[in-house]
C-alpha positions as CSV (number, residue, x, y, z in Angstrom):
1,X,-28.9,-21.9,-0.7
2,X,-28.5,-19.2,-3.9
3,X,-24.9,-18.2,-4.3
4,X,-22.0,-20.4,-2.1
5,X,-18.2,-20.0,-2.1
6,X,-18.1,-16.8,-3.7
7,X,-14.6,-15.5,-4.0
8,X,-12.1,-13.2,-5.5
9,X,-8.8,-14.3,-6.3
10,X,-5.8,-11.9,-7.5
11,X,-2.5,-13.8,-10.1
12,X,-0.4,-11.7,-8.0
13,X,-0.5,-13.6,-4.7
14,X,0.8,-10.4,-3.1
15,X,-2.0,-8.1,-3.6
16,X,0.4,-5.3,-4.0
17,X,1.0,-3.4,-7.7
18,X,2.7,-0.7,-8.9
19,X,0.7,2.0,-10.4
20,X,0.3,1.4,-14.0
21,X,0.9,-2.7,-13.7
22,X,-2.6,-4.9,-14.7
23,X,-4.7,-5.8,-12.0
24,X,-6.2,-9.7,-13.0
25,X,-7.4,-12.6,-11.4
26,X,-10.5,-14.5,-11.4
27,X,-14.1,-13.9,-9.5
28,X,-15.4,-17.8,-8.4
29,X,-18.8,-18.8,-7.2
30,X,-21.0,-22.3,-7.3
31,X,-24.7,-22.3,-7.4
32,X,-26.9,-25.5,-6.6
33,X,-29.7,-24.7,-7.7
34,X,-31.4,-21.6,-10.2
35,X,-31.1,-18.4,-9.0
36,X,-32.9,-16.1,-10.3
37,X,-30.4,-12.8,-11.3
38,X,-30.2,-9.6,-13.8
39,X,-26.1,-10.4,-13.9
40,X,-22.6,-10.6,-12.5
41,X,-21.0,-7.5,-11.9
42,X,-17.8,-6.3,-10.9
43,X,-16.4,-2.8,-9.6
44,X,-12.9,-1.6,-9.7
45,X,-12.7,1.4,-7.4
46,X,-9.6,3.5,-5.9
47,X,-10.5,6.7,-3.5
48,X,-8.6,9.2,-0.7
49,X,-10.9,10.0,2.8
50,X,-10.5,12.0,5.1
51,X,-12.4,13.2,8.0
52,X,-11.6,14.8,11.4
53,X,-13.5,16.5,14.2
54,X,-13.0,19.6,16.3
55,X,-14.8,21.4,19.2
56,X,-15.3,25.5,19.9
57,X,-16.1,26.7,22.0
58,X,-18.1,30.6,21.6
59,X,-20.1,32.7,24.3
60,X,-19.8,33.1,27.9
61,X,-22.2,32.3,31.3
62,X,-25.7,31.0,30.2
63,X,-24.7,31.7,26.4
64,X,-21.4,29.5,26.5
65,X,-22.0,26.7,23.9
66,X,-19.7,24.2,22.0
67,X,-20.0,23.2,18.6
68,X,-18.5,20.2,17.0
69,X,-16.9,21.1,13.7
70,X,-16.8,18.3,10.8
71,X,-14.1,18.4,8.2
72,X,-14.0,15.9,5.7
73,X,-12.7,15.7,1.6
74,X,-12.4,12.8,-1.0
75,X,-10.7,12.1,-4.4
76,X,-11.7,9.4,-6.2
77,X,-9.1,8.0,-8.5
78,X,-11.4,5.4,-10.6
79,X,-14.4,4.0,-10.3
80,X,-15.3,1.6,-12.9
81,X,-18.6,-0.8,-13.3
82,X,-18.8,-3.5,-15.8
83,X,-21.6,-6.4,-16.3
84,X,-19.4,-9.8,-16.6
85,X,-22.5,-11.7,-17.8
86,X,-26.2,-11.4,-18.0
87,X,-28.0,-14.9,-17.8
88,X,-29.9,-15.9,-20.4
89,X,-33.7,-15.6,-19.3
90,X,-32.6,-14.0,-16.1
91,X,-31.5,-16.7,-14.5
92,X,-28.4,-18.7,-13.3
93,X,-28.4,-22.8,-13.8
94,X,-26.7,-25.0,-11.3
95,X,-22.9,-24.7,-12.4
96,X,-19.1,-23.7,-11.0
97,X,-18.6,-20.4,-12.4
98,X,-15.1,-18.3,-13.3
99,X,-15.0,-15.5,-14.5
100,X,-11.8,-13.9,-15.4
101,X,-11.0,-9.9,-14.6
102,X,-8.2,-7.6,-16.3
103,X,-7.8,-3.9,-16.3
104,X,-4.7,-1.5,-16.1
105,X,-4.2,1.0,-13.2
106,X,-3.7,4.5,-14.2
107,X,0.0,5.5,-14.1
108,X,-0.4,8.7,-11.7
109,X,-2.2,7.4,-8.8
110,X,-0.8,7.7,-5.1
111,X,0.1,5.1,-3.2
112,X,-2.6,2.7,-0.5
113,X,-2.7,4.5,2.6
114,X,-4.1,4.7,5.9
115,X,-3.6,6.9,8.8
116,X,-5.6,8.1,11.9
117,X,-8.2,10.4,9.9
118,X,-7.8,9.7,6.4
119,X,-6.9,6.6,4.1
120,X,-5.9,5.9,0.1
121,X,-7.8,2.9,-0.3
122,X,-8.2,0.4,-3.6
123,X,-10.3,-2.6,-4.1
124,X,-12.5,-5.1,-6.7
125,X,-15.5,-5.9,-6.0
126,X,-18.1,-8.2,-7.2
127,X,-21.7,-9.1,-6.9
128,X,-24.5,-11.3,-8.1
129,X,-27.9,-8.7,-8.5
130,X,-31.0,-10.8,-7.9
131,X,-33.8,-10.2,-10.4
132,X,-36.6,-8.0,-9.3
133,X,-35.0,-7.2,-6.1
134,X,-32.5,-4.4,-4.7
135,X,-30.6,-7.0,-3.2
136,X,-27.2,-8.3,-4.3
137,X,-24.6,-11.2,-3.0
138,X,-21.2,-9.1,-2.8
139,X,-17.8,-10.3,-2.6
140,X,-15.1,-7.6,-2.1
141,X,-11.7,-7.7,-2.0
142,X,-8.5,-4.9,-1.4
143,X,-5.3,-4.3,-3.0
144,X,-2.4,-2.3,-2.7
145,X,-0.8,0.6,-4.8
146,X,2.3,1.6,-4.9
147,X,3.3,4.9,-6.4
148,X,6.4,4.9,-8.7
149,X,9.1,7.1,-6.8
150,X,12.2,6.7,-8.3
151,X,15.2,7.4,-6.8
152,X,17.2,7.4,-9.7
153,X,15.1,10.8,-10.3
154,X,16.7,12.2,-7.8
155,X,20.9,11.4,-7.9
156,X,21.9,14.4,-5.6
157,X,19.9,12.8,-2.6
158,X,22.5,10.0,-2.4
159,X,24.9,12.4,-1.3
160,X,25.5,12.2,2.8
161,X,24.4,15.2,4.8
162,X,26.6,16.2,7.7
163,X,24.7,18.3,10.5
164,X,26.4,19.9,13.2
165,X,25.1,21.4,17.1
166,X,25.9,22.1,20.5
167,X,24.4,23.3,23.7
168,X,25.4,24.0,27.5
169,X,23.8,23.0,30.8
170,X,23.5,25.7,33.8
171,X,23.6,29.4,33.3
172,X,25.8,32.7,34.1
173,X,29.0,31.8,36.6
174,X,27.1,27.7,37.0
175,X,27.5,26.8,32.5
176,X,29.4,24.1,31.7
177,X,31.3,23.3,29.1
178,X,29.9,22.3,25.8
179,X,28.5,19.1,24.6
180,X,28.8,19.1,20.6
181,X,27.8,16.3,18.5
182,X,28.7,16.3,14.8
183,X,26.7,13.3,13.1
184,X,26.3,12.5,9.2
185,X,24.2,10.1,7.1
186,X,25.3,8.0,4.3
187,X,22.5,9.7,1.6
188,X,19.0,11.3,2.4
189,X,16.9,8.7,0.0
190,X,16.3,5.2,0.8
191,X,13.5,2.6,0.1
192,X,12.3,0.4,2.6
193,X,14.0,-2.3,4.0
194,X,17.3,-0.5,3.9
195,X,18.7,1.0,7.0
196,X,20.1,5.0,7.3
197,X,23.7,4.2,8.6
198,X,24.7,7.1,11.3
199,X,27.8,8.3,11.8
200,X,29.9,10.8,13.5
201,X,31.4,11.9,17.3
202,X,29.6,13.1,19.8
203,X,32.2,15.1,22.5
204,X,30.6,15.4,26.0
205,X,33.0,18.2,27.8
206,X,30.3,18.8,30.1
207,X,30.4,17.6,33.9
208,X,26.8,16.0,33.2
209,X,26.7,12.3,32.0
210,X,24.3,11.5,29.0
211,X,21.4,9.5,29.8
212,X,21.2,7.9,26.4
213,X,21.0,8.4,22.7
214,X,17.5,8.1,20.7
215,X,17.6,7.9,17.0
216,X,13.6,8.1,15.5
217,X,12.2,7.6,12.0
218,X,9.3,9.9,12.4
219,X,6.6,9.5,9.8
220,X,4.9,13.4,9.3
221,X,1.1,13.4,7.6
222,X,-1.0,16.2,6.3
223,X,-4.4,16.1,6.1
224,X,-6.2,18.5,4.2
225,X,-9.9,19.6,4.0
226,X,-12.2,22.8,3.6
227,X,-9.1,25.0,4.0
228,X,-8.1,23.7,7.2
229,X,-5.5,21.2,7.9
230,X,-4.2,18.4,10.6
231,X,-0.8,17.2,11.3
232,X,0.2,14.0,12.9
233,X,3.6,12.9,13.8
234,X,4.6,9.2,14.4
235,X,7.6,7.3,15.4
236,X,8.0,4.7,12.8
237,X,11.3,3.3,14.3
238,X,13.3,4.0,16.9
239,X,16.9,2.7,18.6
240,X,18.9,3.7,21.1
241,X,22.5,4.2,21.9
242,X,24.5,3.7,25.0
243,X,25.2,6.2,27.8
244,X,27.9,8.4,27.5
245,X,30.0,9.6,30.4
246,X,30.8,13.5,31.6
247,X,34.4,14.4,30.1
248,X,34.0,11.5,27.4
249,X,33.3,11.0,23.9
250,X,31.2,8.4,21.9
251,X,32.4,7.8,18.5
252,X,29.5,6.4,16.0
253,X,30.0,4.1,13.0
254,X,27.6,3.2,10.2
255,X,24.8,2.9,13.5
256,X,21.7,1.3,11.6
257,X,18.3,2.9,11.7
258,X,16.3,0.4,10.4
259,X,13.3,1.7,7.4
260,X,10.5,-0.5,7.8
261,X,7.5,-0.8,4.9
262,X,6.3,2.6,4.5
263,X,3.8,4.7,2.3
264,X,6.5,6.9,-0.5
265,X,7.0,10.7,0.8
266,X,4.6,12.9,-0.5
267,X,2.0,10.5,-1.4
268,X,2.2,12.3,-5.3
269,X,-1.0,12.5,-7.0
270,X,-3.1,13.0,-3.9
271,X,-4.6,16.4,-2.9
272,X,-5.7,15.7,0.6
273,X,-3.0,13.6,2.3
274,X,0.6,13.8,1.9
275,X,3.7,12.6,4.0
276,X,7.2,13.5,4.5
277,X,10.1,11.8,7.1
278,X,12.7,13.3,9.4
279,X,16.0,11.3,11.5
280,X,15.7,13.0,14.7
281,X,18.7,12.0,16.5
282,X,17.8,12.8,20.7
283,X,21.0,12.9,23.3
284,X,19.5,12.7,26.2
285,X,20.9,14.4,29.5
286,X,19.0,13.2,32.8
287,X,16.6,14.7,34.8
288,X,14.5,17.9,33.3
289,X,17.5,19.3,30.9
290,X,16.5,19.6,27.2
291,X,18.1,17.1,25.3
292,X,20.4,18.1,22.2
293,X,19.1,17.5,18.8
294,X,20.0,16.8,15.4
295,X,17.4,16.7,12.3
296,X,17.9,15.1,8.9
297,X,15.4,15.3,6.3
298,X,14.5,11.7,4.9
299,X,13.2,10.8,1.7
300,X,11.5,7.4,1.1
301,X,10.9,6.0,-2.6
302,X,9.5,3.0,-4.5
303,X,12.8,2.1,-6.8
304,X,16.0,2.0,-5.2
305,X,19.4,4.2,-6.3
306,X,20.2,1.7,-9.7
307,X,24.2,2.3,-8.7
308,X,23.4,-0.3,-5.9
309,X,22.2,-2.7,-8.3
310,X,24.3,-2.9,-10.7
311,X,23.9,-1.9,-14.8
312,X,20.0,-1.7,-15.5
313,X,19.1,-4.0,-18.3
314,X,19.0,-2.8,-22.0
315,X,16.1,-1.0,-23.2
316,X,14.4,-1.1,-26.4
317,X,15.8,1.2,-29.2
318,X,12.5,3.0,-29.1
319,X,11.7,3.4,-25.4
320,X,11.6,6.4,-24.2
321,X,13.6,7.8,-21.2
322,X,12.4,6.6,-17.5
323,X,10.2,3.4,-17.9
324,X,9.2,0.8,-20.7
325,X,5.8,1.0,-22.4
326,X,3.1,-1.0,-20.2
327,X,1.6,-3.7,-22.3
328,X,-0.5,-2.4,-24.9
329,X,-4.1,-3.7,-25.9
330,X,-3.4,-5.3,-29.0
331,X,-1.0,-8.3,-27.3
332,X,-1.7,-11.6,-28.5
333,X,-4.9,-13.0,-26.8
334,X,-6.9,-9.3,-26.4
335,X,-9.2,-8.0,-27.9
336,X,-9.8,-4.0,-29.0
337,X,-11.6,-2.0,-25.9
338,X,-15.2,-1.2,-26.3
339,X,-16.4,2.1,-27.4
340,X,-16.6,4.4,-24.2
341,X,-14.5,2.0,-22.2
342,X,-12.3,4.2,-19.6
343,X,-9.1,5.3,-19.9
344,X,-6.3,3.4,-18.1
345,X,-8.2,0.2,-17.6
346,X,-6.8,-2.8,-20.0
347,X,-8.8,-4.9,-22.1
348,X,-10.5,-8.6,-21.6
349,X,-9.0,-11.2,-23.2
350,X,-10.7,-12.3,-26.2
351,X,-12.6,-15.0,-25.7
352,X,-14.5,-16.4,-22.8
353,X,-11.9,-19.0,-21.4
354,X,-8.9,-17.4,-19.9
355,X,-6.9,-20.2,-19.7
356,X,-9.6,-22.8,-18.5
357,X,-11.2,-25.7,-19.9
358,X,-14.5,-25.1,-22.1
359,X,-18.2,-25.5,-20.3
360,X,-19.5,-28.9,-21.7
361,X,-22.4,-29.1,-24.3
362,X,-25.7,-27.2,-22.4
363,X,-23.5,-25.7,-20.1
364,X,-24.7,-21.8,-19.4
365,X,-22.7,-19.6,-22.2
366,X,-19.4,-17.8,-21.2
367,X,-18.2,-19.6,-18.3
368,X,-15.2,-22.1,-17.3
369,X,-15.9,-24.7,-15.1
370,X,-14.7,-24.3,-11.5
371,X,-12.1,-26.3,-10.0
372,X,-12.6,-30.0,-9.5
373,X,-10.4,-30.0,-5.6
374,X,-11.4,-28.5,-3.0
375,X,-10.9,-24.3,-2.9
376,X,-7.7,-22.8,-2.1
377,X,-7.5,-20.2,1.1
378,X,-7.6,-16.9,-0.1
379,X,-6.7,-12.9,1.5
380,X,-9.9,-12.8,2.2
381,X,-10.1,-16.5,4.3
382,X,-10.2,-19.9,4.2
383,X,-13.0,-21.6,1.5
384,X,-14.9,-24.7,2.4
385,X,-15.1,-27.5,-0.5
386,X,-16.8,-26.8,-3.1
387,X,-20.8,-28.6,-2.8
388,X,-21.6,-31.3,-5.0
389,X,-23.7,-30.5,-8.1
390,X,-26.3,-32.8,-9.1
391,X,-26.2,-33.7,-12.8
392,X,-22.6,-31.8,-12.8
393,X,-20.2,-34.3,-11.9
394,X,-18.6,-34.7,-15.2
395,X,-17.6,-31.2,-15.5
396,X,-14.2,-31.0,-16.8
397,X,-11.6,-29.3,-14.4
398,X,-9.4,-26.1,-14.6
399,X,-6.8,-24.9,-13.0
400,X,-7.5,-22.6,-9.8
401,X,-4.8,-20.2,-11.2
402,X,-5.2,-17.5,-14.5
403,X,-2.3,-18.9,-17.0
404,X,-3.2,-16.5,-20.0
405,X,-3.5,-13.1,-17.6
406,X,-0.8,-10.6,-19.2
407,X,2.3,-10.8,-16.2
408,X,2.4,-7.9,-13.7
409,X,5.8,-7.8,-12.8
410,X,7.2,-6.8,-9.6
411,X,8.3,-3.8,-10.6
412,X,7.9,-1.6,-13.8
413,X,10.5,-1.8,-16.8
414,X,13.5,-1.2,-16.8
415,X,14.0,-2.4,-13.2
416,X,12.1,-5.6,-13.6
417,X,15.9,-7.4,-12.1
418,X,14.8,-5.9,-8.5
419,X,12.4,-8.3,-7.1
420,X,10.8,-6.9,-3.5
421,X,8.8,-8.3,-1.1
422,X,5.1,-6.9,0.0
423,X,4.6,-6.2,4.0
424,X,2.9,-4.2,6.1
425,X,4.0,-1.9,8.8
426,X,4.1,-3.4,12.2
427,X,5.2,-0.2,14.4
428,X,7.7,1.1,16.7
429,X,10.5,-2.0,17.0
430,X,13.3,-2.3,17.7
431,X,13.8,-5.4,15.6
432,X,13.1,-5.7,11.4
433,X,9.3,-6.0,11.5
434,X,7.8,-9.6,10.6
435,X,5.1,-8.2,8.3
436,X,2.2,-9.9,9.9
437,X,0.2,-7.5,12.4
438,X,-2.2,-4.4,11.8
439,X,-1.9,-1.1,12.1
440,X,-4.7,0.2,14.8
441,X,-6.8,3.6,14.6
442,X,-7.8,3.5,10.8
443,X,-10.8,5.9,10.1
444,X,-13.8,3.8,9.6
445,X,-16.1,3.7,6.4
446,X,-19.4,1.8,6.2
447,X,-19.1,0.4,2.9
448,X,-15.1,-0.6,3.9
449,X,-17.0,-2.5,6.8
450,X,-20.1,-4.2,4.4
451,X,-16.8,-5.6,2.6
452,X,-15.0,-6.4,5.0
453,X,-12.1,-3.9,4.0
454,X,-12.2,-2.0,7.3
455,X,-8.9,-3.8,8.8
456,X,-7.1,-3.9,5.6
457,X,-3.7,-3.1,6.0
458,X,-1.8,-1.7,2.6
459,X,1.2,-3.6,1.7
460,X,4.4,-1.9,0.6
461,X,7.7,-3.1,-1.2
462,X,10.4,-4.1,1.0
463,X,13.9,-4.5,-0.7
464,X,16.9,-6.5,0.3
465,X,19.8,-4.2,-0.4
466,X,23.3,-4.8,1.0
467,X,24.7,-1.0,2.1
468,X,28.1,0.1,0.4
């Protein structure tokens, strides 16, 4: 059969890293019989798409034609290809192979994205290159980025924001009397999972009864390309509020607007996409009167406000301000980069084990032999049992898990006490959102569909923050 149960497998279960933690796990596959290959490979890559269409349309009579217009622009953040092993002779014995992975994402990267005409998109992936041939067994497997923005950067934007407006039905002799609403926020930055607590009175002295009240996270995206640009808008959350009778008023307290997992505003250090987020507060009147409107600008970041969690803990007496020295390459267990290795990636471990249990005496150089039970289920699906070898039964076993990776923490020094969860966004509800559906109308890419990335849905941190 060649190469069987070839997997990828991240340490961090979640698939989701801040930008400037270590990406690790391990890259498994069994072979039953000699196969015949230049080496194992693997591929860290991170990238921004986008592409959109539009029609013109130029002449007129017999000359009248329309022309489809392609805009389209990339980034490409990393893209890194390194040989895990070359076989000996060119070829690959019967055997369970692991082969460990480490490298460090780049600090200024923006965050995993996808929209309706352009994505961020990161991802490992790893093949076995048969000898002779342009043919390779691949293996691919996603993860999600998430930016660092800190809201602690930004200490004014926990102030609340009051907005204020007003507006009559009718005209000439037939106006009525105002209806005013006065409405405030408790700050303008918040992290996902929190809610935006409204408050405020709305006076009605109108003679016309208010159909209801809509409140609306609304997600704004730019995308950018050959000096031309495309702006989507989309209602990320929305509630409502009961109806409010002519002569009346409605009086709001701390009413929740619930911020579900969501891409950071701006999308910092991409050139092509970028995001920003509004409250637009709606109060309705029936039938074909324009509704009166309130709009707060809403920023979304990475790391909550620290004053909701309490003292941060101490910091070295030589870090520097901001955030804790990522682990260098020197730790205990690594071994100095290669000349003309790329900046930002972190180095192997030293040695060939990683944690697992040496290949016995005849065994093919540089591996660990594969787990013993059957395969766990992985992101990328479930894993049948692993074959039986012949002449490989008394293989020693290792554990399916990487004990000597360096940690990736949840989040980056010094707020390594906050401990989110990863989700993805599920779309307009009216209820917290269970993290477990996809997000439809993602702009397609071949190779994203020959590894099975195209329905990949980024994760974001969700935090669990009571509101003071």
């Amino acid at each position: 059969m060649g190469i069987e149960n070839f997997v990828i497998r991240f340490d961090n279960p979640s698939g989701g890293y801040y930008a400037g933690q270590i990406v690790s796990g391990i890259v498994q596959f069994s072979t039953t019989k000699p196969y015949n290959s230049d080496g194992v490979f693997i591929r860290y890559m991170g990238r921004a798409d986008v592409h959109w269409t539009e029609t013109r349309t130029t002449g007129t009579g017999e000359n009248r034609r329309t022309e489809t217009i392609h805009y389209s622009a990339h980034e490409v953040y990393f893209d890194q290809k390194l040989c895990l092993y070359s076989p000996p002779g060119g070829n690959l014995q019967p055997y369970n192979y692991s082969f460990p992975f480490s490298m460090q994402l780049p600090m200024h990267i923006p965050s995993s994205f996808i929209g309706t005409v352009g994505k961020i998109f990161y991802q490992v992936k790893a093949n076995v290159h048969r000898s002779g041939m342009h043919m390779a067994t691949n293996v691919a497997l996603p993860f999600s980025v998430v930016s660092i923005k800190d809201l602690n950067l930004y200490p004014q934007l926990q102030n609340p924001v009051t907005m204020k407006n007003n507006k009559t039905f009718g005209a000439l002799f037939w106006k009525s009397k105002p209806l005013t609403a006065q409405l405030s926020i408790n700050k303008q930055a918040f992290v996902s999972g929190e809610n935006i607590l409204v408050s405020g009175l709305i006076n009605n002295e109108s003679d016309v009864k208010i159909k209801e009240c809509e409140l609306k996270l609304i997600k704004n995206v730019q995308y950018y390309a050959r000096g031309s640009s495309r702006r989507d808008k989309v209602t990320v959350y929305k509630c409502t509020q009961p109806s409010i009778e002519k002569e009346s008023q409605a009086n709001w307290v701390n009413v929740p607007v619930f911020v579900p997992c969501l891409p950071p505003s701006g999308l910092d250090g991409c050139n092509i996409i970028t995001t920003d987020y509004i409250l637009l507060v709606r109060i309705v009147p029936p039938g074909v009167r324009f509704a009166l409107e309130l709009t707060f600008t809403i920023t979304i970041g990475t790391i909550p406000f620290r004053q909701q969690l309490g003292p941060p803990p101490p910091m070295p007496g030589s870090a520097g301000a901001g955030y804790a020295p990522m682990p260098g390459p020197t730790g205990p267990g690594y071994a100095p980069m290669p000349s003309g290795a790329g900046a930002g990636y972190a180095p192997m471990p030293a040695g060939n084990n990683y944690g697992y249990a040496p290949p016995p005496p005849g065994a093919p150089g540089g591996y660990a032999a594969g787990p013993s039970a059957p395969y766990l289920a992985c992101e990328a699906g479930p894993v049948p049992e692993k074959p039986p070898i012949p002449g490989n039964s008394s293989f020693p076993s290792a554990p399916s898990t990487n004990p000597s990776a360096p940690p990736s923490a949840p989040v980056p020094p010094p707020y390594g006490d906050i401990q989110p969860t990863y989700g993805v966004y599920l779309g307009d509800s009216n209820e917290p959102p269970a993290y477990d559906s996809l997000f439809k109308g993602s702009p397609s890419n071949k190779e994203d569909e020959d590894d099975g990335g195209k329905n990949y849905q980024p994760k974001y941190p969700s935090f669990n923050i009571p509101p003071k």
